[in-house]
VEXDREN-281584 format. One line per 8 residues: number of its first residue (from 1); their letters; for each residue x, y, z of C-alpha. Coordinates in steps of 0.05 Angstrom, whole numbers, plus 5000, padded with zeros to 4 digits. Example, Ala and Ser with C-alpha at 12.3 -4.5 7.8 and 13.67 -1.06 7.14 Angstrom:
VEXDREN-281584
1> as> 5246 4910 5156 | 5273 4979 5143
This chain:
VEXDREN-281584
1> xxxxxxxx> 2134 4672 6497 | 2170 4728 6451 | 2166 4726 6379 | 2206 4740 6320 | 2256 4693 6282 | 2294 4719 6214 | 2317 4670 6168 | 2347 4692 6093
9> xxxxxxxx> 2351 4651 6036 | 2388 4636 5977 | 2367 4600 5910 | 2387 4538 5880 | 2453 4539 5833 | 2460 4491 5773 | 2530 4467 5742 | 2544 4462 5669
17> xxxxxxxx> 2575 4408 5634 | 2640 4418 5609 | 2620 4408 5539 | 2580 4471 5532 | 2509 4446 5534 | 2455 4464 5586 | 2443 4388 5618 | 2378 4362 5602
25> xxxxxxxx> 2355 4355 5671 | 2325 4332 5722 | 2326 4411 5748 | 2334 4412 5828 | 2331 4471 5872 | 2373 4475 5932 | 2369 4533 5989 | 2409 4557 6049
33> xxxxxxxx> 2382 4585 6110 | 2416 4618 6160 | 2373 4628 6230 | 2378 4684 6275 | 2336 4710 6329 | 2305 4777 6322 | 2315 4840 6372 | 2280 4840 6436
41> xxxxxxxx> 2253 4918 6411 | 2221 4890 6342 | 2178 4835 6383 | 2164 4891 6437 | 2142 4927 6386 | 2102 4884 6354 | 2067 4861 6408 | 2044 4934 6426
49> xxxxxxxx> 2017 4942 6363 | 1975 4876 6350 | 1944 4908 6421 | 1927 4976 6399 | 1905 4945 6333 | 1863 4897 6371 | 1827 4951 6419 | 1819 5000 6364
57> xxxxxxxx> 1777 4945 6337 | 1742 4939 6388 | 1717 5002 6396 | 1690 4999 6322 | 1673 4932 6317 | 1626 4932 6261 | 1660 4977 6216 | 1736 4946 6221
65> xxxxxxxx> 1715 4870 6207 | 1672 4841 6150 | 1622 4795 6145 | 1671 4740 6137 | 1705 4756 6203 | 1654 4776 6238 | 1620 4699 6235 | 1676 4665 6253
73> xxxxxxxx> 1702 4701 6321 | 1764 4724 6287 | 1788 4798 6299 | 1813 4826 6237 | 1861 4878 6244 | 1904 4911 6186 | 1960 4883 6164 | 1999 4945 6168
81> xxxxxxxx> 2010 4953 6239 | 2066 4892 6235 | 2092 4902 6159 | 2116 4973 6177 | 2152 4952 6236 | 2182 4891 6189 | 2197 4932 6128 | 2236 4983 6179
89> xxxxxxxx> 2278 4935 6214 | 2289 4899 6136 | 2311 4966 6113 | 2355 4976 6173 | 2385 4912 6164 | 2447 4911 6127 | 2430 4832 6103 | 2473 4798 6065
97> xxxxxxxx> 2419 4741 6045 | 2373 4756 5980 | 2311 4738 6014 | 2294 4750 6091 | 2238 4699 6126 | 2206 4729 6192 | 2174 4679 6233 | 2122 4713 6286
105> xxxxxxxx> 2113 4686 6351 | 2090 4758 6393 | 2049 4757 6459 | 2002 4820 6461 | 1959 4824 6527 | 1900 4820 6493 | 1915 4747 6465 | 1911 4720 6533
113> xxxxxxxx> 1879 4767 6575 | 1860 4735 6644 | 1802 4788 6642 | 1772 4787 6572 | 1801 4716 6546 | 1834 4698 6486 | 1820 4732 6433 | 1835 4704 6361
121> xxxxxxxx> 1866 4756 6312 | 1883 4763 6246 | 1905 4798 6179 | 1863 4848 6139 | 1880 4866 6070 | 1836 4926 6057 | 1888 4976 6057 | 1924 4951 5991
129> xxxxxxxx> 1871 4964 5953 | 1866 5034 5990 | 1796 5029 6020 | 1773 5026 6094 | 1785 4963 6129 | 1724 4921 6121 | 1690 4962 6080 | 1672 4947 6010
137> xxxxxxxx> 1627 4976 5961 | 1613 4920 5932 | 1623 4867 5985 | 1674 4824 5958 | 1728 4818 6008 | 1796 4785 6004 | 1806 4735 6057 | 1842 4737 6123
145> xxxxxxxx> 1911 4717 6137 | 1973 4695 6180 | 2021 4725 6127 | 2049 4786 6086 | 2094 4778 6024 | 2134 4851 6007 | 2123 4891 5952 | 2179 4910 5897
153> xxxxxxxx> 2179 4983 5912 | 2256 4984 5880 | 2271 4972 5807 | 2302 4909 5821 | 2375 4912 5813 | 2419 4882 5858 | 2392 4912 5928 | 2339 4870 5970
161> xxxxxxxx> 2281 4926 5984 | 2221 4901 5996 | 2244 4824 5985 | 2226 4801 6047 | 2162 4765 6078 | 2132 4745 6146 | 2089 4691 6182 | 2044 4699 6245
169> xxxxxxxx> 2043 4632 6277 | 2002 4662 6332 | 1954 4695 6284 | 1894 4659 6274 | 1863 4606 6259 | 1844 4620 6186 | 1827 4570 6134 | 1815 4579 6062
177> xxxxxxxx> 1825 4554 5998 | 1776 4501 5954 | 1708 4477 5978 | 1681 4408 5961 | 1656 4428 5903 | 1721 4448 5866 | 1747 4373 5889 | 1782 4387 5945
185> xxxxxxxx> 1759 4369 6021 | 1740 4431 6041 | 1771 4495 6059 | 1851 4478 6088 | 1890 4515 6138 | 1929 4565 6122 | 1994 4555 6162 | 2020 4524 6227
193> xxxxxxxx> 1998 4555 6291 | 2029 4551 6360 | 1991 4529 6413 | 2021 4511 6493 | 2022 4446 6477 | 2081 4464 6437 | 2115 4485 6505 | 2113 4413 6519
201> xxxxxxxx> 2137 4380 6449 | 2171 4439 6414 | 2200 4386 6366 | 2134 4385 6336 | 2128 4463 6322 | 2201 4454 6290 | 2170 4402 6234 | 2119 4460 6230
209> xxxxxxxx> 2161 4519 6224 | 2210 4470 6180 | 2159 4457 6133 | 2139 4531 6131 | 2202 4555 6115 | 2212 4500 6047 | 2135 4520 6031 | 2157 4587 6020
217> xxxxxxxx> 2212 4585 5990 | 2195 4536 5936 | 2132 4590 5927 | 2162 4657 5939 | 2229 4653 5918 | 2237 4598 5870 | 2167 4586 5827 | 2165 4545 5765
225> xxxxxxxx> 2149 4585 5690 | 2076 4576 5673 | 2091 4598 5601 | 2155 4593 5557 | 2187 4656 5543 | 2192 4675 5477 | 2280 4674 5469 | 2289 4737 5440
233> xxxxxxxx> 2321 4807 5478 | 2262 4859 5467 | 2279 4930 5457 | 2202 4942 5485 | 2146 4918 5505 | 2075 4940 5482 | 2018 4906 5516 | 1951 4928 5472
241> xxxxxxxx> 1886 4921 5505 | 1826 4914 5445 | 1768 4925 5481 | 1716 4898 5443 | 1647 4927 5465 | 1582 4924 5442 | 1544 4981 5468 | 1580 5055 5458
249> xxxxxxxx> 1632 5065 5516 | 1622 5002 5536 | 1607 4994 5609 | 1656 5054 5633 | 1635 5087 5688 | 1585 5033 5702 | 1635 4980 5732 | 1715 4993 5763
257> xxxxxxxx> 1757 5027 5717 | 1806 4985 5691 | 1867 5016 5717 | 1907 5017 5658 | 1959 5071 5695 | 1974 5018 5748 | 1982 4958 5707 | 2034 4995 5665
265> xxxxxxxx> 2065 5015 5736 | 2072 4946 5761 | 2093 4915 5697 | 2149 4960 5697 | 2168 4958 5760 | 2168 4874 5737 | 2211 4885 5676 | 2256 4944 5715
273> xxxxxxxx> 2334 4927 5714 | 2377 4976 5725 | 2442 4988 5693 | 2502 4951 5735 | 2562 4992 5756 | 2605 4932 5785 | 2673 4913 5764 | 2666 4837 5733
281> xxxxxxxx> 2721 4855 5677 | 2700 4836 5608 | 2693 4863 5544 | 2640 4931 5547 | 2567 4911 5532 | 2545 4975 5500 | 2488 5028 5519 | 2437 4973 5514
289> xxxxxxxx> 2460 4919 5559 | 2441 4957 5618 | 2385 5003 5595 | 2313 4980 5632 | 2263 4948 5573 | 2207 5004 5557 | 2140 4972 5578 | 2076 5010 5552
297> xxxxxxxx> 2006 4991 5558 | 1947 5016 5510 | 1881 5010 5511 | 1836 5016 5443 | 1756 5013 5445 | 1732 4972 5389 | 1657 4965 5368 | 1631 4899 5346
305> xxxxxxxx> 1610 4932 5287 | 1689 4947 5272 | 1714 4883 5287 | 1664 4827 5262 | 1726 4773 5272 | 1723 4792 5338 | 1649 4776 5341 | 1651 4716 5296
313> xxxxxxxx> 1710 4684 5351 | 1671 4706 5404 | 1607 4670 5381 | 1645 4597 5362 | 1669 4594 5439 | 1604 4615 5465 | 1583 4548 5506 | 1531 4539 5550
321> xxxxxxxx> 1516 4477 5605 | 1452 4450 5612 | 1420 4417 5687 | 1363 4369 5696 | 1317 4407 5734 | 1292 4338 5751 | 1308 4332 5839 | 1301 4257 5831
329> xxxxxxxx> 1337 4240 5765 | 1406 4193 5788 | 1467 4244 5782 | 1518 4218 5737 | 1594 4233 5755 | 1609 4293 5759 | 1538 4316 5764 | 1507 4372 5808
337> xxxxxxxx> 1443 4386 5832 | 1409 4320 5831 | 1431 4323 5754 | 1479 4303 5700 | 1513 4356 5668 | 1506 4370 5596 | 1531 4408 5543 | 1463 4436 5510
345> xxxxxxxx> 1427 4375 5532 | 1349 4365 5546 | 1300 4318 5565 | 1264 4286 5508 | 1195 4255 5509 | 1204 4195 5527 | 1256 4218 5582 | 1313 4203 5546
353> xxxxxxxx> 1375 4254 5530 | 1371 4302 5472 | 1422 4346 5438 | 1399 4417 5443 | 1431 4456 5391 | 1394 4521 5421 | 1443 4531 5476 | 1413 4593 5492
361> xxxxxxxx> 1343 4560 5516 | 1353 4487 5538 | 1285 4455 5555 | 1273 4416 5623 | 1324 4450 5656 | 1368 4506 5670 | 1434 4538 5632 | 1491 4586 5649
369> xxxxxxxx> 1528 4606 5587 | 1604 4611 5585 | 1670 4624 5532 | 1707 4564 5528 | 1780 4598 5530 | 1818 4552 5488 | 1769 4552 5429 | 1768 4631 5430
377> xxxxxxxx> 1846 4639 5431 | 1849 4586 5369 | 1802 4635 5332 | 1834 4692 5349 | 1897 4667 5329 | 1878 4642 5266 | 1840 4715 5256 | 1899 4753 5286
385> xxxxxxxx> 1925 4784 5220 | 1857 4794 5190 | 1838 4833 5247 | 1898 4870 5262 | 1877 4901 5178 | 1799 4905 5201 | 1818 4949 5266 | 1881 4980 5242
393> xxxxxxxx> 1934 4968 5292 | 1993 4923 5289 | 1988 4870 5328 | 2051 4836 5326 | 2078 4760 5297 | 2023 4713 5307 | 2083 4666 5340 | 2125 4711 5388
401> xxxxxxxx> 2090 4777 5385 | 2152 4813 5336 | 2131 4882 5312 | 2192 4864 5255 | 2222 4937 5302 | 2256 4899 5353 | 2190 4899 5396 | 2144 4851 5425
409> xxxxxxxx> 2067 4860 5422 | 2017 4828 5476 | 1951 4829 5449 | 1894 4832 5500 | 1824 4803 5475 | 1777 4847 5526 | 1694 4828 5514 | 1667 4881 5546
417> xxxxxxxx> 1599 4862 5548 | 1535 4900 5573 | 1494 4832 5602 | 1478 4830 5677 | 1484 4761 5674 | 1555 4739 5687 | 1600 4707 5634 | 1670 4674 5650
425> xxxxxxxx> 1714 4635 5608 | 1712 4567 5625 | 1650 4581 5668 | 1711 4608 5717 | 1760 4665 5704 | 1759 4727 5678 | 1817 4728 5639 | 1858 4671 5626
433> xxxxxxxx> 1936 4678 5590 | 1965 4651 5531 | 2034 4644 5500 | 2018 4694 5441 | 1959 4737 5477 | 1911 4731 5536 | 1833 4740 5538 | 1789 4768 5582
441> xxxxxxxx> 1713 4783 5600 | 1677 4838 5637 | 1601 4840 5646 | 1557 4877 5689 | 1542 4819 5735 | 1538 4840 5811 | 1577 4804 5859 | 1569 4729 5864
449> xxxxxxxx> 1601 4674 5900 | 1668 4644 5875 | 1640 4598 5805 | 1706 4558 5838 | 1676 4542 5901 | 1734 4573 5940 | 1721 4587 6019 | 1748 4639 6065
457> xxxxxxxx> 1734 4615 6143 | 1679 4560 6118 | 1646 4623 6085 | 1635 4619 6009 | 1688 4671 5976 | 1654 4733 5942 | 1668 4752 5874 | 1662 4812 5827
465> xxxxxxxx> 1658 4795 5750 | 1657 4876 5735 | 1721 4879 5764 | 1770 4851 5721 | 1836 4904 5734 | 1870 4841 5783 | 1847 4787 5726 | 1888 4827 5671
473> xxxxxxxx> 1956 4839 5719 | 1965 4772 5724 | 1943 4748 5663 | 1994 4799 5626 | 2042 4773 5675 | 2033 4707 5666 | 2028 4715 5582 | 2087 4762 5575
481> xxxxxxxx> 2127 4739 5630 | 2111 4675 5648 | 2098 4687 5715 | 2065 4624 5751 | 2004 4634 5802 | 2025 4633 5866 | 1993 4576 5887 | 2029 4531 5832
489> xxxxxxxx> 2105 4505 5855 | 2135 4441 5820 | 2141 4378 5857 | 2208 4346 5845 | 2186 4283 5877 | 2121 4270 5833 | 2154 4317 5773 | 2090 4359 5758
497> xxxxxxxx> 2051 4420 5786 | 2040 4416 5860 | 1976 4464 5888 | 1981 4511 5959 | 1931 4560 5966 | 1963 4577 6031 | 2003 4641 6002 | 1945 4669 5956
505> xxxxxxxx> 1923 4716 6010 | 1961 4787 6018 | 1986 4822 5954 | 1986 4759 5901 | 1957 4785 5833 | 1926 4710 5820 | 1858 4671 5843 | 1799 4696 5887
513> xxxxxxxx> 1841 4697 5956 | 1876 4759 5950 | 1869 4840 5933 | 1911 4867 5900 | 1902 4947 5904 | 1908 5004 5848 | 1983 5024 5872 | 2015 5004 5820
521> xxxxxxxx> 2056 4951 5862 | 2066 4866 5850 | 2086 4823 5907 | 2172 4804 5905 | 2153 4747 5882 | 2118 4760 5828 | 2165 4816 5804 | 2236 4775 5816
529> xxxxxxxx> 2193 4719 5776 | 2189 4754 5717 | 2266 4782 5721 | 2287 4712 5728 | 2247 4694 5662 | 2276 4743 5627 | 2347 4734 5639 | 2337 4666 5631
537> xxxxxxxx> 2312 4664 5562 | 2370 4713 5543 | 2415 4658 5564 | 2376 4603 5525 | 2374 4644 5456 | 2451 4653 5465 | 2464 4584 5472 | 2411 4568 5417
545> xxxxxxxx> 2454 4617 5376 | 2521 4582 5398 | 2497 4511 5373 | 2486 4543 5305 | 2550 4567 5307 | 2581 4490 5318 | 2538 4462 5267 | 2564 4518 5217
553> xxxxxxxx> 2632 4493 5236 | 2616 4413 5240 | 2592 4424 5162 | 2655 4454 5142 | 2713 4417 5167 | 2753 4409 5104 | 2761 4490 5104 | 2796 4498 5181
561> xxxxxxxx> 2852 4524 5142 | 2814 4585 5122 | 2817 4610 5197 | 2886 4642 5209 | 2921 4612 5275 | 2911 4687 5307 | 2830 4672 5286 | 2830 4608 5319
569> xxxxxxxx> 2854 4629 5387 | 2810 4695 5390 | 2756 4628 5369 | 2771 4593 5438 | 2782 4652 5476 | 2710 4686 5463 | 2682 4614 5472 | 2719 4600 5539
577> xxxxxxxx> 2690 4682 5557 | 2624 4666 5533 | 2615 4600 5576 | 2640 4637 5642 | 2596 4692 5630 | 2537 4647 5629 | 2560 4605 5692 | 2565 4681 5731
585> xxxxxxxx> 2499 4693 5694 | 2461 4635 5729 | 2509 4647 5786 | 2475 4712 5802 | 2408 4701 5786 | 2408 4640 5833 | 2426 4692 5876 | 2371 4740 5855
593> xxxxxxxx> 2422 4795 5836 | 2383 4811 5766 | 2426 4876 5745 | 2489 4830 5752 | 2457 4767 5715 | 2434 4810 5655 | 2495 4844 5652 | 2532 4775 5648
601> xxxxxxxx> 2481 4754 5592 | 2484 4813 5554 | 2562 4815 5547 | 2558 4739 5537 | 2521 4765 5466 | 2570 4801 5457 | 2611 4748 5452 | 2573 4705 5410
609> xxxxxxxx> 2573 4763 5354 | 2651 4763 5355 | 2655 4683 5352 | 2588 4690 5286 | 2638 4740 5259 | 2697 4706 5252 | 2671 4645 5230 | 2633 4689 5177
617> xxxxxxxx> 2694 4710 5152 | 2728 4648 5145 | 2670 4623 5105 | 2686 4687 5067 | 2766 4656 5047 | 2734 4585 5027 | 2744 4574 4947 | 2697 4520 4910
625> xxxxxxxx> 2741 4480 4866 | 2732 4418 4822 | 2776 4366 4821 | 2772 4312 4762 | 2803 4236 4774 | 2844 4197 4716 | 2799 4133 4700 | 2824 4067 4722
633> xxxxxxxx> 2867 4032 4669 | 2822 3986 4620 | 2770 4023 4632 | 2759 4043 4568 | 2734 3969 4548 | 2695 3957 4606 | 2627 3972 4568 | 2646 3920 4506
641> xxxxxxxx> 2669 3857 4562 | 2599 3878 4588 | 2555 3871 4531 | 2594 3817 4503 | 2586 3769 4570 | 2510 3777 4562 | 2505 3763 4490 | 2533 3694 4499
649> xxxxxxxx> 2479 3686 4570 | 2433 3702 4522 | 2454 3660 4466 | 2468 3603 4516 | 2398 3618 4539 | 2360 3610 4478 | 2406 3543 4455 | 2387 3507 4516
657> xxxxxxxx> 2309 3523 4516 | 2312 3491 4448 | 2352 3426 4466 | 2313 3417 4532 | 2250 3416 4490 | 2272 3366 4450 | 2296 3321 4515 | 2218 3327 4527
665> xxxxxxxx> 2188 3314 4473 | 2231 3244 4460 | 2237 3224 4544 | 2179 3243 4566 | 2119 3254 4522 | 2121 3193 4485 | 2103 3158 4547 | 2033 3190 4555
């Protein structure tokens, strides 16, 4: 049959309470799709191209597909032959919906050629990291997919370029995600495939495509916040890279550069919004409401020798697990390779289990060393000041990164180490974020399969440890930002973190799945993520602010007279302005319309300073005075009716100790 389906989609909106405060939750998330069908041309056109792509590989077999590919009968062809048709007829579109859903269904010839057979097809990534398709020179290679998620090429104001993504149910079949040995049951399928059964039952492929659709948009266009953002409106953001190294130069122009140029592209192009030009009415929000946040990124080499801290954290995380060598021992939980695993363990001599405090050589068996994350940010943190003297550079408030400027600081902990053995942190990742800073690790170590037993087509997924440039984009996202991995979403039904590895492929800057090239460009999702974040916690220090403002006025009831009747209805008026603002605020950003929610925000500060102003300056009118109360009448011999009531108790007292002494001595006593 033809393909192509377009559905756009809006995100969930939230009402306040009428009393001013943000409701404590449950949060739920509600979308709107409208369906339409998509032009006879695009799905001609999209056909024609999955066939040229298909007999241009072909003809070059063993240079368009990689090893994964080529094992599993798949023909990989790039992913650009169908996203520039998409992005074309997105751009054409004059769409009224924030987000835009294609769902693929083409027929090329060479699918279901009566000649050849069916031939299995499916999506390349090579060319966003701007190398030949398949070829690598290092042989890690992003898996294969049914699915492309646009990039932000705009800076995000109230336009919908590039916020649009599409699904090949004919594409495939691909699997990936977690092996068996990361706990999972092996690698998953990626997404719903059509097959002519569904010719038969297409009810069935409607549950499919259903389920699609809610997939994606709780991943693409409504994520949860790994991190709380810090509540403050920066005037700029600094990320600092300290790359600590111990060998001169570290291990540049031995391993990939960095890429600190593109980092600072895409980071910008994640904090980009745009000054808004509509008419919402409203008091003016100054220069500054609409200006885009500055974003730099810097990058400082750093011996060991200069920063011993740096050293000294390093060395209290370094951890190392320790694996009978024994085949026949009886694995414990948990255990691999016949063997319990240990934390510097060994085998004694009499079999039993010994604490080896020399991680570094465990005896009876076999070790791989690793940074335990959380123990090196809790040094580094405690360090943080100390070190910012020993190196020279400011590196911000230990809490939320304030330069005491108006700016925020991100402090990046790079190791770059010259060891050709690999080191992760938590035996894992190569960087991993923080709420005050993120950490990372680069070694020399060739590539090696995924330490988190991730497949691509039953294959084990290939890794690169020297290459850490993806690692630090979304670790800096995810620290500054709080930009969630894209294969986290938030169950409302269980109330937690819910895992799909089925968008991780394409353009994500998270996990092992994807690639992510050196263009300077983040996935939509990624980049209205971090907008969202932002406005968000513009809206929460504002109300924060607002509540101060109440409890000001709860504290000083007796002086309402101080505020002039003119006062107290510019009071309620800026109130009633600031609450409105923030419903349009959240309005809009459900909406995805960032230039119009910040703008909203912003003049909802605005606001807030009039409303802290004039009760300021009521507090100014308020005169302390002392008032002094006439004493009750007979008062004055209180004190003497006082003391003489307990002289006589104690007179009484003593008089009737004596006399009931006496009763016992004559009653009593004499009978004994």
């Amino acid at each position: 049959g033809g393909g192509g389906g377009g559905g756009g989609g809006g995100g969930g909106d939230d009402d306040d309470d009428d009393d001013g405060r943000i409701p404590p939750g449950p949060i739920t998330t509600r979308f709107r799709f409208h369906v339409t069908r998509a032009s006879r041309q695009l799905c001609a056109k999209i056909a024609a191209a999955i066939d040229d792509a298909i007999e241009r590989a072909d003809a070059t077999r063993g240079a368009l597909a990689s090893a994964t590919v080529e094992s599993s009968a798949v023909t990989a062809i790039p992913h650009d032959v169908v996203d520039a048709l998409i992005a074309g007829d997105h751009a054409s579109a004059a769409a009224s919906a924030s987000h835009v859903l294609y769902v693929l269904n083409p027929a090329p010839e060479a699918y279901a050629s009566p000649t050849r057979g069916a031939r299995a097809y499916a999506y390349a990534y090579d060319s966003a990291v701007g190398r030949p398709q398949g070829q690598s020179s290092t042989g890690a290679s992003g898996c294969v997919g049914q699915l492309w998620t646009g990039d932000d090429a705009g800076p995000g104001g109230s336009g919908s370029a590039g916020r649009y993504a599409w699904f090949d149910l004919t594409a495939g079949p691909v699997s990936y995600g977690p092996g068996p040995s990361d706990g999972g049951e092996g690698a998953v399928h990626a997404l719903p495939r059509v097959h002519a059964a569904h010719a038969r039952r297409p009810d069935q492929l409607a549950v499919a495509v259903a389920g699609l659709l809610r997939r994606a948009a709780n991943h693409l266009l409504a994520p949860p916040a790994a991190l709380a953002v810090a509540p403050r409106v920066w005037r700029e953001t600094t990320v600092k890279i300290v790359r600590v190294t111990d060998l001169p130069r570290g291990n540049e122009r031995r391993v990939p550069p960095l890429g600190i140029g593109e980092i600072e592209s895409a980071l910008r192009t994640a904090a980009a919004m745009p000054r808004f030009g509509g008419d919402v009415g409203g008091d003016d929000v100054g220069d500054d409401a609409g200006t885009t946040p500055a974003v730099r990124v810097t990058e400082t080499e750093v011996g060991v020798g200069s920063c011993s801290l740096c050293v000294a954290a390093m060395h209290r995380a370094l951890k190392a697990t320790a694996r009978s060598s024994d085949p026949g021992s009886n694995p414990a939980p948990g255990g691999v390779d016949g063997g319990a695993t240990y934390a510097g363990a060994e085998e004694g001599e009499h079999g039993e289990r010994v604490l080896n405090l020399d991680v570094g050589r465990p005896a009876g068996g076999t070790h791989r060393e690793f940074l335990d994350s959380a123990e090196l940010r809790y040094w580094l943190r405690a360090f943080r000041s100390r070190i910012a003297d020993e190196i020279e550079m400011d590196l911000g408030d230990a809490r939320d990164g304030d330069d005491g400027d108006g700016a925020r600081v991100i402090p990046v902990f790079l190791f770059d180490l010259a060891r050709a053995e690999a080191l992760l942190l938590d035996g894992r990742d190569s960087a991993v974020a923080f709420s005050d800073m993120a950490v990372a690790v680069r070694t020399r170590s060739p590539t090696r399969i995924s330490p988190n037993g991730f497949q691509c087509q039953n294959l084990p997924v290939l890794t690169e440890p020297a290459d850490v440039h993806r690692a630090l984009l979304g670790a800096v996202l995810t620290a500054g930002w709080g930009v969630a991995p894209a294969h986290l979403t938030w169950s409302e039904s269980r109330g937690a973190a819910a895992r799909d590895h089925a968008f991780d492929v394409g353009n994500s800057p998270f996990g092992e799945l994807s690639l992510v090239g050196r263009k300077g460009r983040i996935s939509f999702a990624a980049s209205d993520a971090a907008k969202r974040h932002a406005i968000l916690a513009i809206v929460a220090e504002t109300r924060h602010r607002a509540s101060r403002v109440l409890a000001a006025l709860a504290r000083s009831r007796d002086g309402q007279g101080a505020m002039t009747p003119a006062a107290g209805l510019e009071f309620d008026g800026r109130w009633a302005s600031m609450r409105r603002k923030h419903k349009r605020a959240l309005a809009a950003e459900a909406m995805h319309d960032h230039a119009r929610a910040r703008h909203f925000a912003m003049s909802a500060n605005v606001d807030l300073e009039a409303l802290t102003k004039l009760v300021l300056d009521a507090a100014g009118k308020l005169e302390a005075r002392l008032e002094c109360f006439e004493e009750a009448k007979g008062s004055e011999g209180l004190v003497w009716r006082v003391l003489s009531a307990f002289a006589v108790f104690v007179a009484a007292y003593f008089k009737g100790k004596d006399a009931f002494g006496r009763w016992w001595n004559v009653k009593v006593a004499k009978q004994f």
